[in-house]
N, C-alpha and C positions, 0 to 999 in steps of 0.2 A: 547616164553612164552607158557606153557602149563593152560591149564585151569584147574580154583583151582574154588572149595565149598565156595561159602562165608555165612556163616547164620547168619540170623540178626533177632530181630525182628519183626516180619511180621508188617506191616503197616495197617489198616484199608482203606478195599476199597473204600466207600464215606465217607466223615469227611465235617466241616463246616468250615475247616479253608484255602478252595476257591483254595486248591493246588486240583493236581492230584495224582492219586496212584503213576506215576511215580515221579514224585515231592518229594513225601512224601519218598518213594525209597533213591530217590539220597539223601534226605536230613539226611536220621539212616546210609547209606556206607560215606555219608563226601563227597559225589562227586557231577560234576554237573549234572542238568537232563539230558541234550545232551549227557551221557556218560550210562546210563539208557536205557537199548533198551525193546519197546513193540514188542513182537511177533505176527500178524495177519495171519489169514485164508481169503483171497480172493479167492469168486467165481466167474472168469473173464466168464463164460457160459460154457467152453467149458472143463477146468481145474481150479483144486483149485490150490493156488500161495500161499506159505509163503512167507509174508514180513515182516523183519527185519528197523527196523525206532525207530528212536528217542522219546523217554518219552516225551518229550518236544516240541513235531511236528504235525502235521497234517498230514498224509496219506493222499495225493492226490488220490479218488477214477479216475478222469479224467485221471490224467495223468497214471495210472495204466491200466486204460481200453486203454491207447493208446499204451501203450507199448506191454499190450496184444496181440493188433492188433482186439479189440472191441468197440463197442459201450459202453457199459455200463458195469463197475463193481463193487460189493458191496460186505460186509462182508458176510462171510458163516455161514449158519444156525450156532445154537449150537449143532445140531445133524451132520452135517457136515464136522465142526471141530474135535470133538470126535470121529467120525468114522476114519478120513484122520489122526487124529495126535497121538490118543491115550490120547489126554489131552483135559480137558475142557475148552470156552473162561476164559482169565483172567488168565491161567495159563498152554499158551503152551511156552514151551521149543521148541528151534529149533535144536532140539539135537533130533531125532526124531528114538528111539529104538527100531528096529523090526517092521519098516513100511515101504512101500516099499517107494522109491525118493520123495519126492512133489518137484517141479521147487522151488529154493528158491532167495528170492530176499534181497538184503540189501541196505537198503538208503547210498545214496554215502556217503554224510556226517558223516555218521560213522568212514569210512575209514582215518580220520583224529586224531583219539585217539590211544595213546599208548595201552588203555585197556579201555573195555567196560564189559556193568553187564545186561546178558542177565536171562529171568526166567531158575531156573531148574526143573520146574516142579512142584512146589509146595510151595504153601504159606512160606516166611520165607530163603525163598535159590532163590540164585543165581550163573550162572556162572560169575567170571571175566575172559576174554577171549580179546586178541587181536584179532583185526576185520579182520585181514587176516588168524588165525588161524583158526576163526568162518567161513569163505568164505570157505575155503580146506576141513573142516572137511562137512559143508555142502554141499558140490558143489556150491555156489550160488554163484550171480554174482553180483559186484555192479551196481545200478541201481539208477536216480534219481526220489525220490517218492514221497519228500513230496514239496511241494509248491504247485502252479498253473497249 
């Protein structure tokens, strides 16, 4: 599978109807949230880490700072982000155009969909991408991120 453009559109980022953006995503593509991937900037201290994880999930900051090999890690400024990705939170793409490497990481759980719907970078677009063509084209590795 090659990754194809999907536009839809775009979802309102807070609404009152107790879903999430990614929620509200999966629910205009027809798909579930678990097939919805949010893109993160963590700053583990030492290096920033894209992580790849589920609409539908919690991003273990813990277990991310363990995998690290840190004490503590947390989401990256929004000047941070911007600088390292080229995109602002809310709308990074891990498709990452003329920047050098950032370590990329994907929640294992992914790895279990024939296709996932990653951002493209801006409001109303997404990539659909199998999660092992998204691993190759990024380098990244699966990793277990979100739980406990």
């Amino acid at each position: 599978m090659t990754r194809q453009l999907v536009e839809y559109q775009s979802a309102p980022l807070r609404s009152n109807d107790g879903l999430t953006y990614g929620e509200r995503v999966a629910l205009i593509l027809g798909v579930s949230a678990g097939q919805v991937a949010k893109t993160l900037v963590i700053d583990c201290g030492t290096e920033l880490i894209v992580v790849i994880a589920p609409a539908d999930r919690e991003v273990s900051l813990k277990r991310i700072a363990r995998t690290c090999g840190v004490k503590k890690a947390h989401l990256a400024s929004p000047a941070q982000v911007l600088k390292a990705t080229g995109y602002r939170p809310g709308g990074v793409s891990p498709f990452l155009r003329g920047k050098p490497p950032i370590k990329t990481w994907i929640d294992s759980s992914l790895a279990g969909h024939d296709a996932i719907y990653v951002s493209a970078g801006r409001p109303g677009a997404a990539f659909r991408v199998s999660p092992q063509e998204l691993a190759n084209e990024t380098a990244a590795r699966f990793v277990e991120l979100t739980g406990n």
